[in-house]
N, C-alpha and C positions, 0 to 999 in steps of 0.2 A: 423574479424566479426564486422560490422559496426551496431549497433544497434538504431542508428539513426531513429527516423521518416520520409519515406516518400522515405525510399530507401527501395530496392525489395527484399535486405538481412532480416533473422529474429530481431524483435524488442524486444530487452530485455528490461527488468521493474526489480526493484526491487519491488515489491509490497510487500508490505507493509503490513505488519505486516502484499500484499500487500498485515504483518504490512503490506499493504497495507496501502496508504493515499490513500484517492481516495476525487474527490472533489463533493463534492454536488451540483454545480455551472453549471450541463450543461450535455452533452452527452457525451462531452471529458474528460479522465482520466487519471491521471499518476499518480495514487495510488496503482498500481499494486505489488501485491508481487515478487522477484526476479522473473522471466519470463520471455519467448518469445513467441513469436506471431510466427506461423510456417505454410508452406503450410503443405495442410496435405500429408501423407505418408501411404498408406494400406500395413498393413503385408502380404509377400503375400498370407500366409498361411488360412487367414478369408477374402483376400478380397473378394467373391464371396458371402459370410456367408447370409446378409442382401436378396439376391435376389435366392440362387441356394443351398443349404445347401447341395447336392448332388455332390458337384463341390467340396468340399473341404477334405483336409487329412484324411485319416483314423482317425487318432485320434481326430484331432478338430472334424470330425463327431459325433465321439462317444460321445466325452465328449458334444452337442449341442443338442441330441438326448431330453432329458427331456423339453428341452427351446423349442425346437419346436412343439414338444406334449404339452406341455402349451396354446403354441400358435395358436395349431389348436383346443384344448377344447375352447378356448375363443372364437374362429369364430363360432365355432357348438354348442355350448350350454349358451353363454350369452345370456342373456335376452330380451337386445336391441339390433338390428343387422340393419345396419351393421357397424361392430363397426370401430374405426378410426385406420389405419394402422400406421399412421404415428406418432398418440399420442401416440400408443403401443409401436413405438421405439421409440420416445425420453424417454416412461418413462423407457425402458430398459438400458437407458445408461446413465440415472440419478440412476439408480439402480447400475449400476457394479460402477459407478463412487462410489458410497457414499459405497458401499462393500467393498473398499479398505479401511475403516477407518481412513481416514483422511483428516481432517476438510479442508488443502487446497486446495484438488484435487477434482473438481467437473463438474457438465457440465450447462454450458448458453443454454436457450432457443434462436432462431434465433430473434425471435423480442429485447429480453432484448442485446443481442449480438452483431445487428445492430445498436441500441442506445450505448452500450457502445463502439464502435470502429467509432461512428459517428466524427471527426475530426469537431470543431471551434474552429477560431482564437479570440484570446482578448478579447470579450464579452461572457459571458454565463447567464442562465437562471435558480434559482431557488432559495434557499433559503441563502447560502452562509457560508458552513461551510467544512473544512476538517475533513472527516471521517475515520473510522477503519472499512475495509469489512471483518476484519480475526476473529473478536469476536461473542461471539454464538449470539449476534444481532448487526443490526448497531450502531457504537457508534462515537458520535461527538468526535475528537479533538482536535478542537480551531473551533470556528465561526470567522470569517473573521470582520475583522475591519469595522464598521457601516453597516451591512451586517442586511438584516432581522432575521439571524438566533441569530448575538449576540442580537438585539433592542429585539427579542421575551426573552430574560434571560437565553439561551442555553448554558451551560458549556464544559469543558471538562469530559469527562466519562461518560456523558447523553447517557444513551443507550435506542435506538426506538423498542418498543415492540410491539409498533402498529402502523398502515399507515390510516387514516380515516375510523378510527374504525377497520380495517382488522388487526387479531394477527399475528405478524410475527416470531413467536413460530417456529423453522424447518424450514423458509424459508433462504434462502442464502443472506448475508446481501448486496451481490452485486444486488442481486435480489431487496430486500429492497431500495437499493440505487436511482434504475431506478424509484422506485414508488415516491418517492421523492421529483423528479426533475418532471417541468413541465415550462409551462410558464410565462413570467411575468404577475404579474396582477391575477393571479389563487390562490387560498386556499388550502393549505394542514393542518389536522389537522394530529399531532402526541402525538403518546403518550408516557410518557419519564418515565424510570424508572432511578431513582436518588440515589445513596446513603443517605442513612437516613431518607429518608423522602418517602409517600407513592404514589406511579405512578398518576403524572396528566397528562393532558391535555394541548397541546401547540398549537395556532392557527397561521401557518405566512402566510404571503401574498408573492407569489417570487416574484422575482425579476433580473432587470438586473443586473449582476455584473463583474464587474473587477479585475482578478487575478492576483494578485502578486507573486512570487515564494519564494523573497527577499528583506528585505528591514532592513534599519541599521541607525545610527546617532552614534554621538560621545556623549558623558555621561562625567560628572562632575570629573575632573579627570584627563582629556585625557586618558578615557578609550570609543576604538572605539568596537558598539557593533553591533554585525551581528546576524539577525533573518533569518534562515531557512525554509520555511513555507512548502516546499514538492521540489522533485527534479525532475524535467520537462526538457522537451528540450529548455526553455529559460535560468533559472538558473544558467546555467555557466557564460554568459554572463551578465545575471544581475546581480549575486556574481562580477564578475571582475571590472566590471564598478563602482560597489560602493567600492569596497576595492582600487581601482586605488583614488578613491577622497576622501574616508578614510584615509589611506597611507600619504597623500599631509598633512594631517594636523598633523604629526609626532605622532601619539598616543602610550602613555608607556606599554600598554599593549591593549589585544583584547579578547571579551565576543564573543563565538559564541553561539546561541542559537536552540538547535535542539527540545525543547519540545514540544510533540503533531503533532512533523511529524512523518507521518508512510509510506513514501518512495516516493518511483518513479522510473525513470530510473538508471539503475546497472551502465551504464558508467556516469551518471553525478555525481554519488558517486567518483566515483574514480577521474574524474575532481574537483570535491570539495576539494575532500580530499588532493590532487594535490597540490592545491593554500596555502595549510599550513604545508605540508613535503615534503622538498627537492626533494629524492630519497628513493627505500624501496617499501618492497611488503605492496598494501593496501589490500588486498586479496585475499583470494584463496576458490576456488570455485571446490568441493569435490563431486565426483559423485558413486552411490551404487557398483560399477565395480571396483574402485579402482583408477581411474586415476581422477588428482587433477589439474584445472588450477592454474596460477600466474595471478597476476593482479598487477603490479607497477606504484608506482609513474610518471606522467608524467613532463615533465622541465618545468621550469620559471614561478611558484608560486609567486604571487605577497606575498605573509604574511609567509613565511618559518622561518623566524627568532623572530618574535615578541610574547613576552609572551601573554600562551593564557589560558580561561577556556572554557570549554562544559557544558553547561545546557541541563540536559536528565531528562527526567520523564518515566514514564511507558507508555504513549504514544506515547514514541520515538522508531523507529523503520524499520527494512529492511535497509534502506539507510542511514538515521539518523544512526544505530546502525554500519552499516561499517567504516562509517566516525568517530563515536566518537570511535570504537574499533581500528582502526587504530590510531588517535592520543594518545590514553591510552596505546596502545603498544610498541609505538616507542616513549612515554614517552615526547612526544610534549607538553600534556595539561595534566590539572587534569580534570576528569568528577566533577561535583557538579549537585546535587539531587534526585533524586530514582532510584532505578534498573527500567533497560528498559524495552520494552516488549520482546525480546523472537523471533524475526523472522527471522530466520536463514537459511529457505530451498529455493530453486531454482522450479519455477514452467514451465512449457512449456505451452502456449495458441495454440491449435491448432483448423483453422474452419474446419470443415467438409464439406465432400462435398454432393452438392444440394443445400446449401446455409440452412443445418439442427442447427446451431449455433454451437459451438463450446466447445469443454472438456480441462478443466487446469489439467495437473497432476504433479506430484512433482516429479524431475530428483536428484535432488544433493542439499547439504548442504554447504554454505560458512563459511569460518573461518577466524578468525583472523590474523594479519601478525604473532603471536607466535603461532596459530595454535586453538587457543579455539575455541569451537565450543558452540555460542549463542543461538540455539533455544532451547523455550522454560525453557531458563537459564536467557538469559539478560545478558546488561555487571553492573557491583557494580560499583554506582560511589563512587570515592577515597575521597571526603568526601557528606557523608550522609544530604540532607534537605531536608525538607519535607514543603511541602506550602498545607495548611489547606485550609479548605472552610472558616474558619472566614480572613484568610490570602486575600482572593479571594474576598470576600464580600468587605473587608477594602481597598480594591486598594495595597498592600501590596503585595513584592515578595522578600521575605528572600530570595530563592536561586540564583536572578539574587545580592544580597546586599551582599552573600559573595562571588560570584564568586570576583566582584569589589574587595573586602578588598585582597582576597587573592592577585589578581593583585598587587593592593598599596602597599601589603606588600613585594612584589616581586622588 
């Protein structure tokens, strides 16, 4: 299964937290929680349901019997008529979606849908920051390096509670996400609810911006260190390219940094993950029936031998948390700084057809190469830091200063 963009096989994600990372930068996304993008497939048992209710099993009859008498009191006795057929099913299957009771399994409207599966390359459009679409609101990240969303004072764990005035209270934070994003040169006001202190007001202006996936330098030491910023279909390649002229400069140890990513694509986790363990399962991918894929190590890892640390925080995640739960298992690295987020289940993207947008529902849970199973758990890193808001304010990052010592001391 090639999960690749831009082939006609399904496209998995890990989305993130999607932990979903998702980027606030455009229409394109690779923030998705573990996922695939699928044609659709009607059971054949409801497929007739939407148009002939008279066509289908005995049983599915019976049990539709109330939803259809719903559905004809609405036509004959609402107030305003004539009312919208098509509004009534999408909100029915934003209905069965959210009956299932759980937070990742829901359904896109076709305009939010079209935008989010809208493909650009290298340039994007809005405010510039990676976000969390799996939290009960949208929540920043990391803002992106001189990006308008850090110049506005935008932190990690700023959660948007409101979109230009509109509460986004029950809305779906991917939903949140699309309102967002706009063009450059436009205004979005949000409003940011912060630990500590009381919900303001943020005014930015988007903007054009340029995404990076990966980027790294060598630190005082010869310690080479690699920042992770979401796992994309370029990211293998920019990871290799920069650990190839990392490498050349013999470094004694290696910092990899996954905090505030909350995913992307399932197989560039595993290509990641690749580049720093030999051989070895990096995962395995658990479905409610009983049967469990493998997912191992692929050859020729450019950093398989070099001492390393993992910087995690609570919003690291999906893909971030395969990779750092793979190197913590196979006892590669130590983690250093907070328990992760938690994102551990598998979702399917499917559109529907008519071009009605599209339902995510959760298939299967991934686990560790020992078998743990993270959602909604996290993985503990092996030793504990914590980076304060006065930490944040000061320029100050204790948990990238002891991963370094540990190295040194290594």
């Amino acid at each position: 299964m090639d999960p690749k963009p831009g082939n006609s096989k399904p496209i998995l994600t890990i989305l993130g937290a999607f932990v979903a990372l998702v980027l606030l930068v455009g229409t394109c996304s690779t923030g998705f929680v573990v996922g695939r993008i699928t044609t659709p497939r009607i059971p054949e048992s409801i497929s007739l349901l939407p148009t002939s209710p008279a066509a289908e099993s005995d049983q599915t009859s019976e049990l539709f019997v109330p939803f259809w008498e719903a559905w004809q009191l609405v036509h004959e006795q609402y107030i305003e008529q004539p009312v919208n057929d098509e509004l009534l099913m999408r909100g029915a299957i934003k209905g069965m979606m959210e009956a299932l009771g759980d937070e990742h399994s829901s359904y896109i409207e076709p305009s939010d849908y079209e935008s989010f599966t809208a493909v650009q390359a290298g340039e994007y459009e809005g405010i510039g920051a990676w976000v969390n679409t799996d939290a009960e609101y949208l929540t920043i990240s990391e803002p992106m390096p001189g990006s308008p969303a850090e110049k506005a004072g935008l932190q990690p764990g700023d959660e948007i509670i409101a979109i230009d005035g509109v509460d986004m209270t029950g809305t779906d934070p991917e939903v949140a996400r699309q309102h967002v994003l706009g063009p450059k040169g436009s205004v979005v006001t949000l409003t940011i609810q912060r630990e500590g202190v009381d919900p303001f007001d943020v005014e930015i202006t988007r903007a054009s911006i340029t995404v990076p996936s990966v980027e790294g330098e060598m630190l005082e030491g010869k310690i080479a260190y690699v920042h992770i910023y979401s796992f994309g279909a370029k990211t293998t390649q920019e990871l290799t390219t920069l650990l190839e002229q990392l490498m050349t400069e013999d470094p004694v140890g290696l910092v990899l940094d996954l905090r505030n990513n909350g995913g992307g694509y399932r197989d560039t986790a595993i290509e990641v993950a690749s580049q720093f363990i030999g051989d070895g399962v990096i995962m395995y991918e658990e479905y409610g029936s009983g049967p469990r894929d493998t997912f191992n190590a692929e050859p020729g890892g450019l950093a398989t031998d070099i001492p390393m640390v993992v910087l995690v925080n609570d919003l690291s995640a999906s893909a971030s948390e395969i990779v750092a739960g793979a190197l913590q298992d196979h006892g590669r690295a130590q983690l250093v700084g907070t328990v992760t987020f938690g994102k551990g289940s598998v979702q399917v993207w499917t559109p529907l057809s008519n071009d009605e947008g599209a339902v995510r529902i959760t298939i299967a849970r991934w686990l560790t190469p020992n078998g743990r199973q993270i959602h909604q758990i996290g993985l503990t890193p092996d030793v504990a830091v914590e980076l304060t808001e006065e930490d944040f304010t000061a320029g100050l990052d204790p948990q990238l200063a002891k991963a370094v010592e540990l190295l040194t001391a290594k």
